[in-house]
N, C-alpha and C positions, 0 to 999 in steps of 0.2 A: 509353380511354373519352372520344373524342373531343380534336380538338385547339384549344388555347388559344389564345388573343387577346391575352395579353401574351408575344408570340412574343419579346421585344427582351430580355426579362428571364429566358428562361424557359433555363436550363443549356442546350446544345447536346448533349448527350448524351443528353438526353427525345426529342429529336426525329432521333436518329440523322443529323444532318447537323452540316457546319458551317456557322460562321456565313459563311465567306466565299464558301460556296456560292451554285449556281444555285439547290439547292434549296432551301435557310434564303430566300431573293431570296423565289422563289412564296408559298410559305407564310406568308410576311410580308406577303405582296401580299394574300392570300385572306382573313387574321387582320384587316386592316387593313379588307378590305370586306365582310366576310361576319358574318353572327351564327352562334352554335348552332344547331340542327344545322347548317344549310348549311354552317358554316366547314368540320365533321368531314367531311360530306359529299365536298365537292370535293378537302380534302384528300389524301384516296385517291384521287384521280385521279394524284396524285406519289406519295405513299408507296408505293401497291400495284403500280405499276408495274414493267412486265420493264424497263426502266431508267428509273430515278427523273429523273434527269439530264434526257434527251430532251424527258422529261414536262413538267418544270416548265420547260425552254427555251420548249416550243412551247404553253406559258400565258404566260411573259412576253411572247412574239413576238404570241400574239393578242390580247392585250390593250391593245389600241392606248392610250398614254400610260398607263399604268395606270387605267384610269377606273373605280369602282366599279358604272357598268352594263353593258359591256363583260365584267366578272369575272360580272355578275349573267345575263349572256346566256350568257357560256360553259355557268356552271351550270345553266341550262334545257337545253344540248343534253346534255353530262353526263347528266341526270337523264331526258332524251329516249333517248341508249342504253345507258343499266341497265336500261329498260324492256323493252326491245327483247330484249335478252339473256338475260333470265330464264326459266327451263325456264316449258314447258307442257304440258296435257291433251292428248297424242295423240287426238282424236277421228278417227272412221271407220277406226278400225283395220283392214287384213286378218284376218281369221277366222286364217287360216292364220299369219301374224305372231302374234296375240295366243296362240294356243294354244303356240307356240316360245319368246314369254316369256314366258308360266306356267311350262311346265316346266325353262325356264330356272333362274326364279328360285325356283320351288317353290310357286306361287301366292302368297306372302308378300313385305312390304317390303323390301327388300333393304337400308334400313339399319338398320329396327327390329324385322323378324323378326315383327312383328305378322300374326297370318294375319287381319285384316280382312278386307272384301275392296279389294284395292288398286289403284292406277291406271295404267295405263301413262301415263309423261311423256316426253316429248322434253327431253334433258338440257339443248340450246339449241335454239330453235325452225328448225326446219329451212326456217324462210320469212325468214331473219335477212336475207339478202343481195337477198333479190326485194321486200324493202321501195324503196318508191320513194325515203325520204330517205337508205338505205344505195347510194346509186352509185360504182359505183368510184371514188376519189378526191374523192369526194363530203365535204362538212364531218364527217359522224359515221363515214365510213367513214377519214378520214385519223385524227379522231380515237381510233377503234379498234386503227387500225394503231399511234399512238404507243404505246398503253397495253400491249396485247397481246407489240406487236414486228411488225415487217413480215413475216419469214418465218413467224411463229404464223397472222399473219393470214389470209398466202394459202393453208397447209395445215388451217385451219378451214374457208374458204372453199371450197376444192378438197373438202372431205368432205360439207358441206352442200348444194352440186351435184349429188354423187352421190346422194344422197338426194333428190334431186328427180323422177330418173328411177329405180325400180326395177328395172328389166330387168336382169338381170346380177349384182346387189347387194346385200347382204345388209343391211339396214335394222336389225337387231335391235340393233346396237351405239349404236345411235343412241337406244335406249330403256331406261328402268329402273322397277320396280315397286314402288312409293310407297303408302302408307298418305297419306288424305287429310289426315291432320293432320302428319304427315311430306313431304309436298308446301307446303305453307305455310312450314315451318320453311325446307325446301332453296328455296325459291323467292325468299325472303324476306333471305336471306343466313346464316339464323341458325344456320344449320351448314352445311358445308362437308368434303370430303374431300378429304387429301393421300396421295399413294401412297407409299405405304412399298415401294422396291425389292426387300428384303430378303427379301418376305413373299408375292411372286409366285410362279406355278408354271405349269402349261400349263391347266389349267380352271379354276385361281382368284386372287385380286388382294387382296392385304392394302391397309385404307388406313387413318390417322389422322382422326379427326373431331374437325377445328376447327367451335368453337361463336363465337357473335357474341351474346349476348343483352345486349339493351341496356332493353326494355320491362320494369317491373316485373313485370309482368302476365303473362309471358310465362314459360316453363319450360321447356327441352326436357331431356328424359332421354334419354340413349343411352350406348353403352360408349364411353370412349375410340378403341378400335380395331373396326372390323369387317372381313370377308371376303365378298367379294362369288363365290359361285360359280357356274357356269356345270354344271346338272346336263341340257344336252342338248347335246350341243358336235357331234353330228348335224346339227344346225338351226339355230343359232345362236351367238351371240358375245356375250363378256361386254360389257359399256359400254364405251366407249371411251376410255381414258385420257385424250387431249388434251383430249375435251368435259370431262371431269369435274376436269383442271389446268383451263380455259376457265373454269370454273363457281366454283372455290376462287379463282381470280385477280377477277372482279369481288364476291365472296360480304362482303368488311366491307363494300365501298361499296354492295352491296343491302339490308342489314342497317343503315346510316344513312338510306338509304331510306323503310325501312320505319318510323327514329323521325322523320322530316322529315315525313311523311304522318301518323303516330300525331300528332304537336304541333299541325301545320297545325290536327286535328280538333280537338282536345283547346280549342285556342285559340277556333274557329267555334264551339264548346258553348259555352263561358265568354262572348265575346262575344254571346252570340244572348241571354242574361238580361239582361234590363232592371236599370237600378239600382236599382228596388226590391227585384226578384228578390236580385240579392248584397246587399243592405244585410241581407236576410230571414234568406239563409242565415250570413253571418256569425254575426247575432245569436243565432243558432238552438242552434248545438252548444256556443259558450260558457255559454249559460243554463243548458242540465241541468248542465254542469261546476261551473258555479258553484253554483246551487243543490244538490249535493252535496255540495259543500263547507260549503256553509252550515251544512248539518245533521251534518258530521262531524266540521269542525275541531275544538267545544267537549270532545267525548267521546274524542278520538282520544287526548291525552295518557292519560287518564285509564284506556282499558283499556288500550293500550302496558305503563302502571306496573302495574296488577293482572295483565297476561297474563307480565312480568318476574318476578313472585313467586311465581310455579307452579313447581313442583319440574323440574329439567334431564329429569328421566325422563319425565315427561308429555308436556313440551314436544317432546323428540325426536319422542316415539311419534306429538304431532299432527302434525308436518312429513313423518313419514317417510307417513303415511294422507296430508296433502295431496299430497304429491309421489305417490302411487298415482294417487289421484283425476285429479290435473293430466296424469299420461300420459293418463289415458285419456279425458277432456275436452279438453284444452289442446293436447292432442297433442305428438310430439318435437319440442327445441328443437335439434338438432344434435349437443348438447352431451352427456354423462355425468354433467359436472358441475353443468350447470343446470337448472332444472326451472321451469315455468312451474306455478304454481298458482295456483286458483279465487280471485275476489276480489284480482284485480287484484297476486296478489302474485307474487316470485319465491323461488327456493332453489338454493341454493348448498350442496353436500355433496360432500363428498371426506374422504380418510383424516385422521384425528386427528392426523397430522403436519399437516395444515396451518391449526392453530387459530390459529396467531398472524398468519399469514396472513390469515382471517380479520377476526379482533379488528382489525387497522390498517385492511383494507379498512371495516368499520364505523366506526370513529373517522374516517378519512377523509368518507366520507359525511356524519359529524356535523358535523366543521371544515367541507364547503362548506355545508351548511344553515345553518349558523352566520354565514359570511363572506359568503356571495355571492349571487347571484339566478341561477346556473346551476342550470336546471330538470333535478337530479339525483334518482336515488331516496335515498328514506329508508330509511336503517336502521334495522331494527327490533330485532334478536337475530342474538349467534353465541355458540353452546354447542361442548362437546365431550361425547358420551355412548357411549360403550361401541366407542371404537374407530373413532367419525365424528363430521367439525367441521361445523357447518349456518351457514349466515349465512341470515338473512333479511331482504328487501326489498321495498318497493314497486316496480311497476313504472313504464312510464312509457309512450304513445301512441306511433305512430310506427315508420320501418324504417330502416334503416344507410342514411347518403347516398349508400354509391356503389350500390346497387341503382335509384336515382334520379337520379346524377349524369346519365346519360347524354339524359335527359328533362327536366332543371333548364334554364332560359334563361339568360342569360351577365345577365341582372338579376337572377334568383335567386339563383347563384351569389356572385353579391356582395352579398347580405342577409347570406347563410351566413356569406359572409368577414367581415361587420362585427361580426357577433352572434357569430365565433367568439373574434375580436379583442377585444370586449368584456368575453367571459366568463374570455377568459386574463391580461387584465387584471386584475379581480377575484382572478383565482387567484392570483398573482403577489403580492397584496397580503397575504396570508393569512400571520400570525406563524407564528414557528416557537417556541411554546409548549410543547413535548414535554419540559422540563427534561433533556434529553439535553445531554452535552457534545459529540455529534458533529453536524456542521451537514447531512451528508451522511447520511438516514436515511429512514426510514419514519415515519407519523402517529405513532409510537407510540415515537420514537425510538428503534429498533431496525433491524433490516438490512432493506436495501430489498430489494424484487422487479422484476425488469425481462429479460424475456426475450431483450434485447439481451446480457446479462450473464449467462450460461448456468452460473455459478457462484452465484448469486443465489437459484438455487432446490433449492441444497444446504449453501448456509452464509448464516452472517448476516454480510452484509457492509453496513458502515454507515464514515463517515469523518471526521476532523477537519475536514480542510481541504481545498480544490479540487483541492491539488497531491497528497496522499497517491491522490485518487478516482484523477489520472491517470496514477500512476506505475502504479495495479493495472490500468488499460486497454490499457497497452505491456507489462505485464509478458511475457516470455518468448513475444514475438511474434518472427519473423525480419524485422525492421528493416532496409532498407540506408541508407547515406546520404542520398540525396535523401529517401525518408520521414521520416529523422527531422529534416530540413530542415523539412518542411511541418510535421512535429507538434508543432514547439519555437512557431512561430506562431502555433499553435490552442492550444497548452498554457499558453505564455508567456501571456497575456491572463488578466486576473485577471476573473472573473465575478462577480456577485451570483449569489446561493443562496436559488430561489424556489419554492416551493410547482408541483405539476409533476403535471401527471397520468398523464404517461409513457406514453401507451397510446393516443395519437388519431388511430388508422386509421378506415378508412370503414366498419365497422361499428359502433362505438362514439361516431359521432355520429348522433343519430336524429334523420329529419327526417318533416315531415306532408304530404299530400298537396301542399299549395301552392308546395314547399317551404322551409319556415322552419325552424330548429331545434327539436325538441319535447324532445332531451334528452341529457343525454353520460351513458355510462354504462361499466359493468367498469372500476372505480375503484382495483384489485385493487393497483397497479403503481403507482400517486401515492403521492408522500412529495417531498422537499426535494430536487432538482439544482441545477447549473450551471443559468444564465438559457439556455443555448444546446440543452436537452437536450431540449426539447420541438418544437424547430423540426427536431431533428434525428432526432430519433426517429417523426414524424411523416413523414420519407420513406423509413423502416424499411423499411415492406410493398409500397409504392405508388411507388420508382421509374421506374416506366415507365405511369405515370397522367398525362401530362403536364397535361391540363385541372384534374385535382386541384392540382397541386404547383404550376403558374403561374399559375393563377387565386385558385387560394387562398390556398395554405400562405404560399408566397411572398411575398404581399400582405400577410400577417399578420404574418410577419416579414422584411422589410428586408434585415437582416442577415444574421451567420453562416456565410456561403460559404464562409469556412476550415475552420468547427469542423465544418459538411457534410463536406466534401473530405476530412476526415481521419477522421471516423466512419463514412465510406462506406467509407473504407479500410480501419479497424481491424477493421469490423465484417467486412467480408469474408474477414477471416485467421481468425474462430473461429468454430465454430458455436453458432449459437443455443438448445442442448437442453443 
């Protein structure tokens, strides 16, 4: 989800290079002058490449002294041949062509089997090379040839010639049958197909579908794998593999593209209002918020404590009718276990084994309502009735940050990090009141949950002290020397034992259109750790988020590189279920 700007800080392992590389050299160079998107942008011009190497040589080579308008001019012409590259509407088709790939393809999409009615596309535009700024060795056509490879280039080249004169030649491979809103997706980067060798035959071609979506706004559905068949092999031929490698090798850097042009706009709207205009809206959507609050906050305690003293059986029976209700209004939340219902509320139901699970997740929620100003939901109830635990909650505004990270600007990005560092501040401050004698627990001082910890969520495990927690993290792992070298380092260090929410991936921070933080939530997993266990469990999901991990995580915490290195390690010898 794009690449970071504190390239100096950011592990060498995010960015598959080393630091002593050519290509850590570019990358540094681009971080250094470029913003979001463009940094992502130009990036892929080195990562995506048939040698990365070459790539970022022949950026440092043109970028005469390094100059940040130099880097700014390269990425004009970059962005000059993505444009260029990207399939188009065959118009003025042959009659006789177009009916070869209809029955080719069956008159339907060929990736999404939609019988629309569909397009014929040129998978690369067959006028690539009669462009006047593509002259042989011309600035975008050398640049081509880096990225591609020289020999790719000139057997693209050699095919898209053919295609210039039809005589002799049989053009249909050069075309595929697209649903209109399936042309936008392929055109745009935001899927891509790789060919599966495996899955070839003589009339048909298996391939994988890489997707790219980076726009909230934006969806695409398709199977992971499709089959492209060829049902007139009389008259025609399937697409053509090289276009369609051609199309998957430039498809993320069209797909940064397409957020570099979304932002561009996005930014022209926001600018084009007068400052009266945002002063207006600002004030606009806080006023109903507030004024709701006005008239709720007095009464809110009040029914809470009367809707508490309704019998558990009532109670079920109303959660189980709103969670009906919430399907079929609210619509699916992804989940089984959660349910979105009417009046801003949520629910949480699973089997009666997991009441106590529950009960700390609601106590939790109470402890930050209590300590902090992290804009969490409130707990409201968890029962157990007849064989199901319910918890209930407020909900809260707002969508997961990395649905947006990839549209955040590298100044939003850092509101996030300050307001996240703020609020784990706060947490961190939060007593450890549970009259348990173990420091290592749940709200409720009882055994923590942590999906990291795959025994967690079949026993109560909870702990004295820092050392007992980490002799149960090595236990009965295959150890050699040099690991338990590293983990006497990360071990040895004696931590504070701080309030932890143990769960802060990118869907569990919700951010609002602008984006600002509106809320952190599935609270399910907090209770007391090591100081190190939050920085470290936060690169749990999202190792290979670089922009996440070095923009933010990172900024947030400082430290920790050991107690990382050695729970990337641990974590990797057991599985997480």
């Amino acid at each position: 989800m794009g690449s970071p700007y504190h390239v100096s800080r950011c592990a060498s392992h995010l960015l598959s290079c080393d630091e002593a590389s050519i290509e850590f050299q570019a990358i540094s160079l681009i971080a250094e002058s470029l913003a979001h998107p463009q940094r992502a942008l130009l990036s892929a011009f080195v990562q995506q490449a048939v040698d990365k190497e070459s790539a970022a040589r022949f950026i440092l080579n043109d970028v005469v002294g390094h100059n940040k308008a130099t880097v700014a001019e390269f990425l004009a012409d970059w962005i000059s041949l993505l444009r260029r590259v990207r399939p188009i509407v065959c118009e003025n088709l042959d009659p006789s062509l177009r009916r070869s790939i209809w029955r080719r393809d069956g008159g339907r999409c060929c990736i999404s089997k939609a019988d629309e009615d569909p397009l014929p596309i040129h998978i690369v535009s067959p006028t690539l090379f009669q462009d006047g700024d593509m002259v042989q060795d011309g600035r975008l056509y050398t640049m081509l040839a880096v990225y591609i490879g020289r020999s790719k280039l000139e057997s693209l080249r050699s095919l898209l010639d053919q295609n210039s004169d039809f005589s002799g030649y049989d053009p249909s491979d050069q075309l595929m049958l697209l649903s209109s809103q399936m042309l936008a997706d392929f055109a745009n980067g935001r899927l891509s197909l790789k060919a599966d060798p495996l899955g070839a035959t003589s009339n048909s071609a298996q391939y994988f579908v890489k997707t790219n979506i980076f726009i909230p706004s934006i969806r695409v559905d398709v199977f992971p794998l499709i089959r492209l068949e060829n049902r007139a092999m009389d008259t025609s031929s399937l697409p053509n593999p090289q276009l369609i490698e051609a199309h998957h090798r430039f498809a993320l850097a069209s797909a940064w593209l397409e957020v570099f042009d979304y932002m561009k706009q996005s930014c022209s709207s926001s600018c084009s209002l007068t400052s009266q205009d945002q002063t207006s809206l600002a004030r606009k959507a806080p006023a109903k918020r507030s004024w709701f609050r006005r008239c709720i906050q007095p009464v809110y305690p009040i029914l809470q404590h009367l809707w508490l003293q309704t019998p558990v059986s009532l109670r079920a029976t109303a959660y189980e009718c709103l969670a009906s209700l919430g399907q079929q209004f609210c619509g699916d939340t992804g989940s089984d276990r959660i349910h979105q219902l009417p009046f801003n509320l949520y629910l949480r139901k699973t089997h009666q084994d997991w009441a106590l699970r529950h009960q700390a997740e609601l106590r939790s929620l109470q402890i930050v309502q209590t300590y902090t100003h992290i804009p969490a939901p409130k707990g409201i109830d968890a029962i157990q009735h007849r064989g199901s635990s319910y918890l209930l909650m407020t909900g809260l505004h707002g969508c997961g940050i990395g649905q947006r990270l990839s549209t955040m600007t590298d100044r939003q990005l850092d509101e996030a990090a300050k307001d996240l560092k703020d609020y784990l501040a706060e947490l961190r401050r939060i007593p450890n009141n549970t009259g348990s004698r173990f420091c290592i627990c749940n709200p409720l001082g009882g055994g923590i949950l942590d999906w990291r910890i795959s025994d967690s969520q079949r026993k109560q495990l909870r702990f004295h002290e820092e050392t007992e927690f980490n002799q149960f993290l090595t236990t009965d792992l295959p150890l050699d020397e040099d690991a338990w070298r590293q983990i006497s380092k990360s071990h040895g260090v004696k931590h504070d034992i701080v309030f932890t929410h143990a769960d802060l991936n990118l869907r569990n921070i919700l951010v609002d259109e602008m984006g600002r933080i509106s809320g952190i939530v599935d609270w399910e997993c907090a209770g007391w750790y090591p100081e190190y266990w939050e920085h470290s469990k936060m690169h749990f999901t999202v190792r290979h988020t670089p922009r996440w991990i070095a923009d933010v995580v990172d900024q947030i915490f400082p430290a920790y590189r050991d107690e990382l290195n050695v729970e990337n390690m641990l974590s990797g010898m057991v599985p997480s279920w």
